[in-house]
FIROVO-753305 format. One record per residue: x, y, z of N, C-alpha, C, O in turn. Coordinates in steps of 0.001 Angstrom, whole numbers, plus 500000, padded with zeros to 6 digits. Example, Ala and Ser with C-alpha at 12.3 -4.5 7.8 and 13.67 -1.06 7.14 Angstrom:
! FIROVO-753305
513190494310507800512300495500507800513200496700507800514236496681508465/512850497750507080513670498940507140512900500030507870513409501138508039/
! end
This chain:
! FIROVO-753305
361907762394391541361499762894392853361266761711393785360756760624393515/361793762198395041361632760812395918360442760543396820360369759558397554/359442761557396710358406761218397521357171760806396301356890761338395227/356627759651397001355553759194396128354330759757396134353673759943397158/353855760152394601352486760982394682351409760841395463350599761643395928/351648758749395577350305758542396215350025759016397427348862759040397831/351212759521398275351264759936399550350911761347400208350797761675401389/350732762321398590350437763469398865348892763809397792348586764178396658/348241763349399184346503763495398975346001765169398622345186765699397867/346905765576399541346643766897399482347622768365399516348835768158399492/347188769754399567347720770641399334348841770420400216350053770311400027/347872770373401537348904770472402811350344769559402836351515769871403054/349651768245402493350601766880402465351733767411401434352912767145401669/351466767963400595352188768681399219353290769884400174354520769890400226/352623770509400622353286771845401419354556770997402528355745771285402659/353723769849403227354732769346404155355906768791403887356873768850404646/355883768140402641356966766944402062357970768408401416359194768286401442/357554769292401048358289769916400452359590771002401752360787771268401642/358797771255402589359367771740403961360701770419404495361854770660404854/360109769231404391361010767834404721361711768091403787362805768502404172/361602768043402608362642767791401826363703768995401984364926768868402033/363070770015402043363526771217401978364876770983403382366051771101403034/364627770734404547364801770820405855366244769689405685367383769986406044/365880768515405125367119767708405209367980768174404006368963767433403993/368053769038403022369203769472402322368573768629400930369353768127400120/367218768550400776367054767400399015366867769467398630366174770312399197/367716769566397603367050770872397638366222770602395957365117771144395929/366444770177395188366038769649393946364920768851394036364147769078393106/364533767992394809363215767679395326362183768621396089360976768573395851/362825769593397148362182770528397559361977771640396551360770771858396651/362403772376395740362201772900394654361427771928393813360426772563393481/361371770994393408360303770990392307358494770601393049357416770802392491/358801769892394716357554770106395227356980771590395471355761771747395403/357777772631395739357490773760396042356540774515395316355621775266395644/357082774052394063357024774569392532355354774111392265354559774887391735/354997772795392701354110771734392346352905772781393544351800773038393068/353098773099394440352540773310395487352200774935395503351359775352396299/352906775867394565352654777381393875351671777393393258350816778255393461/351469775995391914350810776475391161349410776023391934348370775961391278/349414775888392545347369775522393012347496776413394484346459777063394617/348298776605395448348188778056396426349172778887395622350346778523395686/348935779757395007350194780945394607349678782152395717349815783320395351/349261781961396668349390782894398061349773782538399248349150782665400302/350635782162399102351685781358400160352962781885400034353813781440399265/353159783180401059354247783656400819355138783237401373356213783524400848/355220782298402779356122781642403396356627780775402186357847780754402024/356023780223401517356633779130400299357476779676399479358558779290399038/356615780998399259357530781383398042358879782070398002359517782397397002/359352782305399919360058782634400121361272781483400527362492781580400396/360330780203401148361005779089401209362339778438399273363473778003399075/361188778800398499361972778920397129363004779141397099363959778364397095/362959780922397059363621781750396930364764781536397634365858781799397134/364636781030398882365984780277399605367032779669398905368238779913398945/366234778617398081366826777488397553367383777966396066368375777467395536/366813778710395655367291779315394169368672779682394704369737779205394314/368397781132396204369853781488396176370914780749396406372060781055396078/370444779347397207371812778682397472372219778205396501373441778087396408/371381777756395427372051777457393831372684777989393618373691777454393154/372673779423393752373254780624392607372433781296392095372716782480391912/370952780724391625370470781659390834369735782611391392368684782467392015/370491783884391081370328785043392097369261785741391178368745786635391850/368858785710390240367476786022389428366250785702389836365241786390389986/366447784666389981365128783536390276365263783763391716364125783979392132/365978783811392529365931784157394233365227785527394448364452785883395335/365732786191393365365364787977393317364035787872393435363457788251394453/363212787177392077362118787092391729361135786640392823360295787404393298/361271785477393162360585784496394120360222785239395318359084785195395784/361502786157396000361262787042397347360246788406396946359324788878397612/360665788750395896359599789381395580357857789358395826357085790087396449/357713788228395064356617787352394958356334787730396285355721788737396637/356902786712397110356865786898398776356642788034399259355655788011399994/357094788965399178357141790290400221355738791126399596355288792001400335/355174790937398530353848791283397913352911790779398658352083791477399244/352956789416398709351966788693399886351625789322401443350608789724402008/353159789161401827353490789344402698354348790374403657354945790076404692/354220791974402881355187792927402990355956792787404643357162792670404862/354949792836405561355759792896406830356178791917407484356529792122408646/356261790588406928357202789425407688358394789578407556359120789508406564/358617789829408765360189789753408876360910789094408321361773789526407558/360684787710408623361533786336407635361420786802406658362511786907406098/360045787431405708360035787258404520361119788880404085361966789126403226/360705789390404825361344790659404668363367790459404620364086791122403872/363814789519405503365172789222405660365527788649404187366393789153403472/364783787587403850365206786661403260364974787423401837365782786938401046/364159788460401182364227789071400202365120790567400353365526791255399416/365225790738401289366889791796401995367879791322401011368239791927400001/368416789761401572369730789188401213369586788848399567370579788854398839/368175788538399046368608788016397258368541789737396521369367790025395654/367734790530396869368369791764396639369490791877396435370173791797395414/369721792100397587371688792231397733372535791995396522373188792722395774/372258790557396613372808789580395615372881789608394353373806789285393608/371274790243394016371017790587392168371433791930392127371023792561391153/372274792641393082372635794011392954371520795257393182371870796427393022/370616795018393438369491795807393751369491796383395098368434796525395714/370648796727395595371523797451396852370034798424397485369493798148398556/369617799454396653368791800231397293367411799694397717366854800050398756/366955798908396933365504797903397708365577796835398769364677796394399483/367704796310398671368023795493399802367777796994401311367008796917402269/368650798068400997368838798956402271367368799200402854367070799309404044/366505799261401732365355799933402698364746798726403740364220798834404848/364973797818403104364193796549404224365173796460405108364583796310406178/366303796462405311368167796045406004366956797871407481366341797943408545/367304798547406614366303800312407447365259799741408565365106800045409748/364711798952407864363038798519408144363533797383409751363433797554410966/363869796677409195364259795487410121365455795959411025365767794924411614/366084796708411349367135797588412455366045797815413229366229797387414368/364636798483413015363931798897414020362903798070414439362018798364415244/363072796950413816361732796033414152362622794669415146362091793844415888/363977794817414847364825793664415513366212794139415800367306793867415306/365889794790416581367007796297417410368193795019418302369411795126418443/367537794209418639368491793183418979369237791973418237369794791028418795/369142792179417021369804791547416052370737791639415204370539792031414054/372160791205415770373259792124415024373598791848413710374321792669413147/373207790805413059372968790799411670372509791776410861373094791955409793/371646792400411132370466793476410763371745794502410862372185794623409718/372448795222411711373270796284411920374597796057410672375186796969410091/374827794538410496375875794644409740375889794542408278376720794423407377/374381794655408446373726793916406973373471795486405906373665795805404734/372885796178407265372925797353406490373759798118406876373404799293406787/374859797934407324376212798599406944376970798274405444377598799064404739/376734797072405252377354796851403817376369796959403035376548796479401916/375023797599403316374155797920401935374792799571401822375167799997400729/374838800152402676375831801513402523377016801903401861377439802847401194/377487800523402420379230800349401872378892800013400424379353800855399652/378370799245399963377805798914398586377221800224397931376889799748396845/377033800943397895376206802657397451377236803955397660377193805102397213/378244803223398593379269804019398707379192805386399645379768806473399602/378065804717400627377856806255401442378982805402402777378425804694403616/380274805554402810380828805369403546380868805924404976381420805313405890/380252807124405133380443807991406420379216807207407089379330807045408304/378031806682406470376543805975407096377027804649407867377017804132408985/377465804431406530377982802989406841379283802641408259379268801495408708/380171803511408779380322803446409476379888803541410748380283802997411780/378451804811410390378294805132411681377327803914412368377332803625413565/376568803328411411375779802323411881376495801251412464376190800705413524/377508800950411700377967799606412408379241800094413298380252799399413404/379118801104413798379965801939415123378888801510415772379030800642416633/377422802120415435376399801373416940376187800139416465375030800101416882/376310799174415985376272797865416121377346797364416835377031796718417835/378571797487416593379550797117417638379433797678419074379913797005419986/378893798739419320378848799268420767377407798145421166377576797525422216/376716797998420784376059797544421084375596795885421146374673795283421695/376927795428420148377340793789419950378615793903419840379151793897418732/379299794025420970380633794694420541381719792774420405382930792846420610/381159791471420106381227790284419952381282789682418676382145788899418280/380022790222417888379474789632416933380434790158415880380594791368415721/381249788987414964382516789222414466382195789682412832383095789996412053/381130789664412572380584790531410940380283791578411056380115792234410028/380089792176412306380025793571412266381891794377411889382404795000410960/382212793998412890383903794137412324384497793861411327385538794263410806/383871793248411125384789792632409046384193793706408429384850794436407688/382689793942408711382492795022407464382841796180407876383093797011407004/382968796608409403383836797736409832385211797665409044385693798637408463/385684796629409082387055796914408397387265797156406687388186797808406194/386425796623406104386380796828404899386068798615404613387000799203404064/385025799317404906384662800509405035385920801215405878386096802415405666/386733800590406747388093802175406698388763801525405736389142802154404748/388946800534405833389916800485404264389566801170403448390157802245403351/388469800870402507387834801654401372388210802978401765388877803614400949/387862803612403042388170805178403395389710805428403263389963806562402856/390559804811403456391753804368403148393092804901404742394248805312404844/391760804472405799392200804288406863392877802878407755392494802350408799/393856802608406981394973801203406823395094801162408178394535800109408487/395419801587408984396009801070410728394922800386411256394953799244411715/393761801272411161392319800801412128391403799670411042390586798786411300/391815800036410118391081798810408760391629797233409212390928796300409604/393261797265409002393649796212409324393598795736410457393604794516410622/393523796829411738393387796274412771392081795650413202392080794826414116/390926796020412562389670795115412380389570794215411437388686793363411529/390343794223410483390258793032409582390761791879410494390900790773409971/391065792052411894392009790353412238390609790115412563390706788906412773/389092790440412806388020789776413259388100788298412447388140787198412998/388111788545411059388032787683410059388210785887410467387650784973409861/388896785785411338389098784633412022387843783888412745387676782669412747/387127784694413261386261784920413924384823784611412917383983783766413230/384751785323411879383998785044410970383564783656410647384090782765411314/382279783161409303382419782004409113382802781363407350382212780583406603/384284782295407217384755781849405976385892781424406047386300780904405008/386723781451407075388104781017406920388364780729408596387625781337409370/389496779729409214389752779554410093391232779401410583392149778899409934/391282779790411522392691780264412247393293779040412048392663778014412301/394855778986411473395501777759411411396154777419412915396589778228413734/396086776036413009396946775535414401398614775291414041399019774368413334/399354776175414593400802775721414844401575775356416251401101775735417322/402527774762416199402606774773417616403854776146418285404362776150419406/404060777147417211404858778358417624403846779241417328403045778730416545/403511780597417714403139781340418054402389782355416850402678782004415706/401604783382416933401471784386415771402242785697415948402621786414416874/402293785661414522403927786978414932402275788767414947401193789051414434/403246789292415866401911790393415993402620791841416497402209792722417253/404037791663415632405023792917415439406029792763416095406716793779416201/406557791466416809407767791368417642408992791577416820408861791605415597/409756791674417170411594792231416949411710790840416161411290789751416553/412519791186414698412241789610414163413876789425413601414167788695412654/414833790210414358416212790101414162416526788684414561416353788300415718/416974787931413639417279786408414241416565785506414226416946784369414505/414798785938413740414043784428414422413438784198412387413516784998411455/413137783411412417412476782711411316410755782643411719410204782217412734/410191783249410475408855783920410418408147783002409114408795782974408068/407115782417409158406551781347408435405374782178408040404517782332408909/405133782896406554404251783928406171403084782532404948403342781702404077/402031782970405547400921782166404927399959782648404297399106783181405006/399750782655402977399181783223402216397291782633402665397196781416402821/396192783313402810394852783434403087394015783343401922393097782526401992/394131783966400935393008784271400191393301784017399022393897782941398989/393111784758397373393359784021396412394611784315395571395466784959396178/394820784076394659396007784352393557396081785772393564397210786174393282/395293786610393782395616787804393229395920788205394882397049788615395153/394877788079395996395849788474397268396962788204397547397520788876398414/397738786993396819399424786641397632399997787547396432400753788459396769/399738787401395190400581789109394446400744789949395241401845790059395781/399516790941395605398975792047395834399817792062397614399966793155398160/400254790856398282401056791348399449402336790819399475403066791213400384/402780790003398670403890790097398749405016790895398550406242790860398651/404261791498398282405664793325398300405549793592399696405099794729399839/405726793124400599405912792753401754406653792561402594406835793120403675/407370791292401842408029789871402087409511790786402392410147790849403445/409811791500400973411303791991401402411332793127402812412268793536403499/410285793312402838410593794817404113410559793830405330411285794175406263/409773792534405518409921791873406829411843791093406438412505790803407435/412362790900405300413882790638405408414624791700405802415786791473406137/414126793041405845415278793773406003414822794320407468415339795320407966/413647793448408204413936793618409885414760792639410612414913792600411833/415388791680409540416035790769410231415901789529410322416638788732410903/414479789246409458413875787872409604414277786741408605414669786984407463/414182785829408983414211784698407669413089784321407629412458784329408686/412395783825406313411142783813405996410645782607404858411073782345403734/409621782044405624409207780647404941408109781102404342407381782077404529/408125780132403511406157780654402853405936779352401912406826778831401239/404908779022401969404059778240401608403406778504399855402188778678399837/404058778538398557403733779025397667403019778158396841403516777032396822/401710778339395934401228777167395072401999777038393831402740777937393434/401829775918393213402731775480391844402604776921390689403509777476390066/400927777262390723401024778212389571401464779500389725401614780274388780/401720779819391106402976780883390915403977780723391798404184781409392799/404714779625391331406285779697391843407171780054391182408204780452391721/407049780023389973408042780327388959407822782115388754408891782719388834/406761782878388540406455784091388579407360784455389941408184785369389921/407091783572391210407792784309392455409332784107392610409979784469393593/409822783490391524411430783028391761412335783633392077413420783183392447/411978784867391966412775786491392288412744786359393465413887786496393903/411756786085394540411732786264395628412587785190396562413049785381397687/412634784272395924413897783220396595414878783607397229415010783141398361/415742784436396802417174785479397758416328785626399291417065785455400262/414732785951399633414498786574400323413539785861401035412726786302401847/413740784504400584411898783433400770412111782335400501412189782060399304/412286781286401490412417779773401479410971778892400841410033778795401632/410862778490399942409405778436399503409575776539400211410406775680399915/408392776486401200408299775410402005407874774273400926407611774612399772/407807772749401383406789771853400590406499770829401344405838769914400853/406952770764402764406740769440403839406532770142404676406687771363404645/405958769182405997405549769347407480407216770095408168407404771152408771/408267768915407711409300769265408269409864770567408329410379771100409312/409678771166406847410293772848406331408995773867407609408396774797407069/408736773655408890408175774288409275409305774046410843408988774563411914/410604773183410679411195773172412083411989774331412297412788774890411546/411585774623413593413200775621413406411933777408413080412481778498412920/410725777304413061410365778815412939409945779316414297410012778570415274/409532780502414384409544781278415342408039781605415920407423781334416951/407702782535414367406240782990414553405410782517412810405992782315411744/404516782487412987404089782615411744403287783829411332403764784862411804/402538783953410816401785785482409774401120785237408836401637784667407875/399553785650408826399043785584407478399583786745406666400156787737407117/399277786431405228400172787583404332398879789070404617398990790288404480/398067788432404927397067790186404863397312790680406218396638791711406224/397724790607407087398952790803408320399542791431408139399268792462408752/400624791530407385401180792166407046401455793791407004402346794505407464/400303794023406257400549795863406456400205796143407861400911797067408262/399496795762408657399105795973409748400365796013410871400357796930411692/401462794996410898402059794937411670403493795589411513404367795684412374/403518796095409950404594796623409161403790797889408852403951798381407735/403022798420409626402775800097410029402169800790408620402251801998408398/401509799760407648401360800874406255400349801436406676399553801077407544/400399802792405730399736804022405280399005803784404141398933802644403681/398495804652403670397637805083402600399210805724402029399816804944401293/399626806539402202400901807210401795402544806291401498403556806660400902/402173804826402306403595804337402418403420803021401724404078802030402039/402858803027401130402248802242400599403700801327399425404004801893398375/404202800371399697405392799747399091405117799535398025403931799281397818/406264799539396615406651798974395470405401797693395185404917797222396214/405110797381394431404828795951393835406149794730393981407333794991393766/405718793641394312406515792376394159407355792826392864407085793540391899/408174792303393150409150792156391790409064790572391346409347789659392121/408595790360389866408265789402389542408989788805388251409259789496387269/409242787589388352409910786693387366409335785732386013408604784742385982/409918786392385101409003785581383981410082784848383215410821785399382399/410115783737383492411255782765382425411449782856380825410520782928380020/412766782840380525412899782950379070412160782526378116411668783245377246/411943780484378284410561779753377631409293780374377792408623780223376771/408719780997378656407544781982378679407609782992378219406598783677378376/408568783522377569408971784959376781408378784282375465407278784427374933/409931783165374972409485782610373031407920782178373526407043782681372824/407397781223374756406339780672374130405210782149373797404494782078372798/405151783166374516404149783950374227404939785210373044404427786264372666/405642784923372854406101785881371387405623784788370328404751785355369669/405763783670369923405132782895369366403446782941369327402925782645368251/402951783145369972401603783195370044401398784504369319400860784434368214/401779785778369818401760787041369360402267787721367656401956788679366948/403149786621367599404051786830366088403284787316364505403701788064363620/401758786369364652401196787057363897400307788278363470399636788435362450/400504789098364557399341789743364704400288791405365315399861792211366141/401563791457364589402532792062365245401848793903364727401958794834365526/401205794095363341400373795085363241399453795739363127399068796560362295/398820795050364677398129795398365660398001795712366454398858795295367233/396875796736367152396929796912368603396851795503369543396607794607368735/396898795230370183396877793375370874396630794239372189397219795191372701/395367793402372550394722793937373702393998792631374470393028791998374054/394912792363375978394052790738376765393028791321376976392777792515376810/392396790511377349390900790127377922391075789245378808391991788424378845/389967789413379763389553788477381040388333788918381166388215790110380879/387046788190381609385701788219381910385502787654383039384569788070383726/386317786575383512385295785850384920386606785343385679387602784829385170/386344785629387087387640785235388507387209783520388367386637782852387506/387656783312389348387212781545390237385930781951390227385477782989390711/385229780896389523383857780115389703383710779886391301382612780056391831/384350779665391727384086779465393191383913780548394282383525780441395445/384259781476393663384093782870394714382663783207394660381860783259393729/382549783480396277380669783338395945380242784665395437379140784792394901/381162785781395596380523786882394470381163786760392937381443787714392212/381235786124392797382175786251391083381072786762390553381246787908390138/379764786245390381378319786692389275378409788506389520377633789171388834/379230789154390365378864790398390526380193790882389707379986791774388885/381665790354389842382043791254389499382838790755387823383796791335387312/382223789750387344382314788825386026381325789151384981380360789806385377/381357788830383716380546789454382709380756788001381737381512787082382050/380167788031380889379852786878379579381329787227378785381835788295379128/381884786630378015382916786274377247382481787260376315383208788198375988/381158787065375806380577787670374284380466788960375037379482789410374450/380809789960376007381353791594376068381756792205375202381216793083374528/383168791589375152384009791615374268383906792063373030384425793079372567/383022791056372337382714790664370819382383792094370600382739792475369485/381575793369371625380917794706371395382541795681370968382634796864370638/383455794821371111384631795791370571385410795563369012386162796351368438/384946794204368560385618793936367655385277794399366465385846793944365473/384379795297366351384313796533365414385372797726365302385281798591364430/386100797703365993386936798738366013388506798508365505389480798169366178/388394798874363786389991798649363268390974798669364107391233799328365114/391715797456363261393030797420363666393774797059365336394845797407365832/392554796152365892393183795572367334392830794137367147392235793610366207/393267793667368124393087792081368180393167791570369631394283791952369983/392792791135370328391879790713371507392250788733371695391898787694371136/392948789059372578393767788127372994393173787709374240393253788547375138/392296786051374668392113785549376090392603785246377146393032784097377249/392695786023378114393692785703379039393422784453380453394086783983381376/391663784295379747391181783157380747391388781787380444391499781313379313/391446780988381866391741779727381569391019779034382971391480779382384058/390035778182382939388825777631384144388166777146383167388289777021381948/387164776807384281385817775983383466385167776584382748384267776025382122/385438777969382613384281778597380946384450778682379773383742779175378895/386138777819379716386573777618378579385976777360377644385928778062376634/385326776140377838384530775608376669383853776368376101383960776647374907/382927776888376998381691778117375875382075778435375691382137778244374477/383313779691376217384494780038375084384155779399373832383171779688373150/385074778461373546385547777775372237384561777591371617384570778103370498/383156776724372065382558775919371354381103777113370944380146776589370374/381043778237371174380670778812370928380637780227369167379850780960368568/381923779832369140382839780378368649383727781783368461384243782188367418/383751782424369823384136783721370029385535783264369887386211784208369478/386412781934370101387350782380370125388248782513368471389471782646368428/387466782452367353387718782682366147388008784658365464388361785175364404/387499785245367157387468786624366538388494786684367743389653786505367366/388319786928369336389312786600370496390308785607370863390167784927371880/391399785479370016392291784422370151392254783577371560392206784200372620/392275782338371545392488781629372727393491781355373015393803780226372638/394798782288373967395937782832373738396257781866375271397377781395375072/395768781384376670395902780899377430395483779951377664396208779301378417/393876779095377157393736778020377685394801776551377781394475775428378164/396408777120377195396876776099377994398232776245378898399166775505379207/397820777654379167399178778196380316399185777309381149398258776665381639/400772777265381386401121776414382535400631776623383272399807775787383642/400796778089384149400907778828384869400747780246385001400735780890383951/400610780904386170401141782682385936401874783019385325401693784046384672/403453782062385225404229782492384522403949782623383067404709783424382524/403139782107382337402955782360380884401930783208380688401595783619379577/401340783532381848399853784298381754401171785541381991401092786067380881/401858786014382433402529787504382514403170787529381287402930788546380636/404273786328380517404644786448379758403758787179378418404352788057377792/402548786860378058401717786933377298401397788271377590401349788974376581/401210788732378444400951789713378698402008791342378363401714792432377872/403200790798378887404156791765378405404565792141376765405210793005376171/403838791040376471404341791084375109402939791828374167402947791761372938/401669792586375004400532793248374827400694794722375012401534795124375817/399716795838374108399394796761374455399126797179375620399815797901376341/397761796567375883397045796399377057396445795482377288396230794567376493/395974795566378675395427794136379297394072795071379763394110796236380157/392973794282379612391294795113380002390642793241380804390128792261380264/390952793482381952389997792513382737388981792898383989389136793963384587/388259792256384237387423792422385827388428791952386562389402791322386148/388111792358387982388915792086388864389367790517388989388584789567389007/390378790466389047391290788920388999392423789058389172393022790132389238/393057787515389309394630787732389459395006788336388408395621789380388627/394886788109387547395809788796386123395901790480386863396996790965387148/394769791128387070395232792780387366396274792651387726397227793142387121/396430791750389134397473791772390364399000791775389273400029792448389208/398584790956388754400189790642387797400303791376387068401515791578386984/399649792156386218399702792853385559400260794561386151400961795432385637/399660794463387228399743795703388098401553795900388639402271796900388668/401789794587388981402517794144389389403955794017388361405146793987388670/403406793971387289404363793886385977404659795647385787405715795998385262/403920796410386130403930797737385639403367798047384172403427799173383680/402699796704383388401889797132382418400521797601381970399585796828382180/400321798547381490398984799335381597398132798486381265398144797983380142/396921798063382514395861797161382535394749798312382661395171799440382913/393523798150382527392304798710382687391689797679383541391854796515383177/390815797962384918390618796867385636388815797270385591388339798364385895/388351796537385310386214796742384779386217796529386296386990795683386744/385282797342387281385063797273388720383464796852388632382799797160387643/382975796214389607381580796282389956381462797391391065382299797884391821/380266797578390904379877798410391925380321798357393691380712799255394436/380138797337393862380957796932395222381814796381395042381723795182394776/383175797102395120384561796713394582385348797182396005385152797963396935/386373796195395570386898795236396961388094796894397309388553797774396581/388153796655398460388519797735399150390051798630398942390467799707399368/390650797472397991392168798131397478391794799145396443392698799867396023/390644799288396000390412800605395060389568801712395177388923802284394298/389676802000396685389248802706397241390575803654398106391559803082398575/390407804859398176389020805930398139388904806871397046388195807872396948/389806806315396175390218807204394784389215806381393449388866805212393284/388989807699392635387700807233391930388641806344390247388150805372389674/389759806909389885389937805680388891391593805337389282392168805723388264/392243805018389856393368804800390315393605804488391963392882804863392886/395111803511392058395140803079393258396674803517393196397321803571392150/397163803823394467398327803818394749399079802561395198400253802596395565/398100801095395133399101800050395278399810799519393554400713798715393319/398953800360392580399201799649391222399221801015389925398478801281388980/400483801641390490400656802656389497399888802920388230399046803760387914/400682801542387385399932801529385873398670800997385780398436800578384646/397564800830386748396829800115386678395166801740386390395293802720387124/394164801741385585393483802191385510391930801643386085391565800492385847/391337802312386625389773801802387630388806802417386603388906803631386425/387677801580385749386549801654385671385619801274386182385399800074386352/384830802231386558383809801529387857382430801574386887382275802246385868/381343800517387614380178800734387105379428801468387839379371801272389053/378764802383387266378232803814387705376575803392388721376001803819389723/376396802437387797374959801882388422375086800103388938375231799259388054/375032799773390083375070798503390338375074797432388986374319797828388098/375680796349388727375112795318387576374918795917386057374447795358385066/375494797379386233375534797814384832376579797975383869376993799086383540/377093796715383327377980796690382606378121797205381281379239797512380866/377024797340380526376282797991379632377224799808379164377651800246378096/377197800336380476378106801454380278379657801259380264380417801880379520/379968800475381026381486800292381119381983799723380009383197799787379815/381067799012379011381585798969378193381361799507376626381821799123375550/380385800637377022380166801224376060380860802857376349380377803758375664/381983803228377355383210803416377714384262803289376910384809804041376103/384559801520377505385557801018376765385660800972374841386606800674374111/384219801414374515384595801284372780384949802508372611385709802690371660/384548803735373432385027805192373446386357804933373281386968804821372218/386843804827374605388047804808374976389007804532374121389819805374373737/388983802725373572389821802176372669389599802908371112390620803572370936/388961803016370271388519804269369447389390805054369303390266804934368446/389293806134370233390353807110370979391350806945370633391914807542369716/391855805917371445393078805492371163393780805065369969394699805649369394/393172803868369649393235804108368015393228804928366733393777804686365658/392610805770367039392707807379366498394013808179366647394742808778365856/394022807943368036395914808667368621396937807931367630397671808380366750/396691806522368141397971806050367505397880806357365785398999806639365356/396925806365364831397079806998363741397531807956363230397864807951362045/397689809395364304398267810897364084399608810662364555400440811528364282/400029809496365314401648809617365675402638808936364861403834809031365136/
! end
């Protein structure tokens, strides 16, 4: 710790250094003075909410939960304290104790459009979609500027599976503070006549969004366009199909000579989709060497059911803790004769993986895929595939092989408004969790389910 004891004579001096530290970003120094400064005032709810700050920006959405708690006991009607235990709610999934304060604070700070959009997505999260619009209908009339009210407007008609007016509020997103409008020096394409001109399509979001829109790509070739795109290494080879129809860029220069450009979630918006018109899946490419290498992997285990697994997206997505689960899930199935449970993850949780030793019962079937391309290969050569939401669904969905996709409770708006199926992913099946953060059932479901199944395949 960088402040010296001798300097803090007292409570206060204790309370102040920890606010400094807190204030310039030491957050590990401000947390452990905070901490130092609880145990001799533990009625200091500004502090304990000051904590609770710092837990959530860690991550630890437990200890944020807890701490605001603490706080709002002290202190039920401070607003701050009331906001700031709103949002770690949220976070630990506790949706209905976030809405009532999100309720509380609309009428205590009627001029605060945060508050309007905050509890629009505690609605959207509970799934009362008709509330949730109507509130942040009067938040926009009434902040008709403030660009988070519109993002979560757009998410809620999507979910309703109102695509024209969804996407047409999803362009706020720019506006927002997670992503930013790229600078080109030609124009944004925003439905013009594209007979003749060359259209530069830019993928936004993650591995599983450039799957999930590039079934796209061919309906903007057959208005006439030629079409650049910007593809990453780990799925170029999966997209090789799309080459006839898609110049895949890799310099400043491969951008001379275009017209307009386009983000890929653009797309349906300006290419008129429906809920009803909803296009084919990408057609996707899996190389011969990714066939032997994942029939090789599979070879021993040929009489068995063979069933992937996936537990956790990018570590970096700031909701992953909501819609990700522990590796050891799993392990609650490997009681059930005659399957075998194949990993389809590959990131930084590898290790506990391994060194734990689950992967002695769950083969560690990917930690050294090239690429997508061996993550589909592996896959085709499976029963089924059972992951949380991730790219793999997308590919999998996308492959036309029967995946089971584990949903969290606030699940992202392509699997909506239908309760276990989507019309962007035929073979794809939706388990949702019935109660916020309760994985507990979904996968005490899934031992039904597979059981079941296993049973079937015995009488045939």
């Amino acid at each position: 710790m960088s402040i010296s004891k001798n300097k803090l004579k007292t409570t206060d001096d204790l309370r102040q250094a920890a606010i400094n530290a807190h204030q310039k970003d030491n957050l590990d120094d401000a947390k452990k003075l905070y901490q130092v400064y609880l145990h001799n005032k533990p009625k200091d709810a500004a502090i304990w909410s000051n904590l609770g700050s710092i837990f959530r920006k860690q991550k630890n959405y437990d200890l944020a939960a807890a701490t605001q708690s603490r706080a709002l006991e002290l202190e039920p009607t401070s607003q701050s304290v009331m906001n700031n235990a709103a949002n770690a709610f949220y976070d630990v999934g506790d949706i209905l104790k976030s809405m009532e304060l999100r309720k509380a604070l609309v009428k205590l700070e009627p001029e605060n459009p945060e508050q309007y959009s905050s509890l629009g997505k505690c609605y959207r999260g509970i799934h009362q979609l008709d509330k949730a619009q109507n509130i942040l209908a009067e938040g926009i009339q009434k902040f008709p500027d403030f660009a988070e009210m519109h993002i979560q407007m757009a998410f809620v008609q999507l979910a309703m599976g109102n695509y024209p007016d969804g996407f047409q509020s999803f362009n706020w997103r720019w506006q927002g503070d997670e992503i930013n409008l790229p600078d080109y020096s030609f124009p944004q394409w925003k439905g013009e006549a594209l007979t003749g001109k060359t259209i530069l399509v830019i993928p936004e979001q993650g591995f599983g969004d450039t799957v999930l829109m590039a079934r796209f790509l061919p309906i903007l070739k057959e208005h006439g366009a030629k079409i650049k795109m910007a593809v990453k290494p780990p799925l170029q080879r999966l997209f090789s199909n799309l080459q006839n129809d898609v110049e895949f860029i890799q310099t400043k220069t491969d951008l001379d000579r275009c017209d307009f450009w386009v983000p890929m979630m653009d797309l349906p918006l300006y290419l008129h989709t429906t809920l009803e018109t909803v296009p084919k899946p990408v057609d996707l490419s899996i190389p011969q060497d990714a066939v032997q290498r994942a029939r090789k992997i599979v070879a021993p285990y040929m009489d068995r059911f063979k069933i992937g697994v996936m537990w956790s997206g990018s570590v970096t997505y700031r909701a992953n803790h909501k819609r990700s689960f522990s590796h050891q899930r799993f392990m609650e199935l490997c009681n059930i004769p005659n399957i075998q449970m194949f990993s389809l993850y590959k990131g930084p949780l590898q290790n506990a993986f391994i060194e734990d030793g689950t992967s002695a019962i769950i083969l560690d079937a990917s930690g050294s895929d090239r690429d997508f391309a061996d993550s589909a290969a592996l896959m085709r050569e499976l029963d089924l595939v059972i992951s949380m939401d991730s790219a793999i669904v997308h590919i999998a969905g996308s492959l036309g092989i029967e995946v089971w996709n584990l949903l969290h409770s606030e699940s992202y708006w392509l699997y909506e408004p239908f309760q276990d199926h989507t019309p962007w992913y035929p073979s794809m099946r939706l388990i949702r969790q019935e109660t916020p953060g309760d994985w507990d059932q979904v996968f005490a479901r899934l031992q039904t389910d597979i059981t079941t199944r296993m049973k079937d395949l015995e009488t045939t």
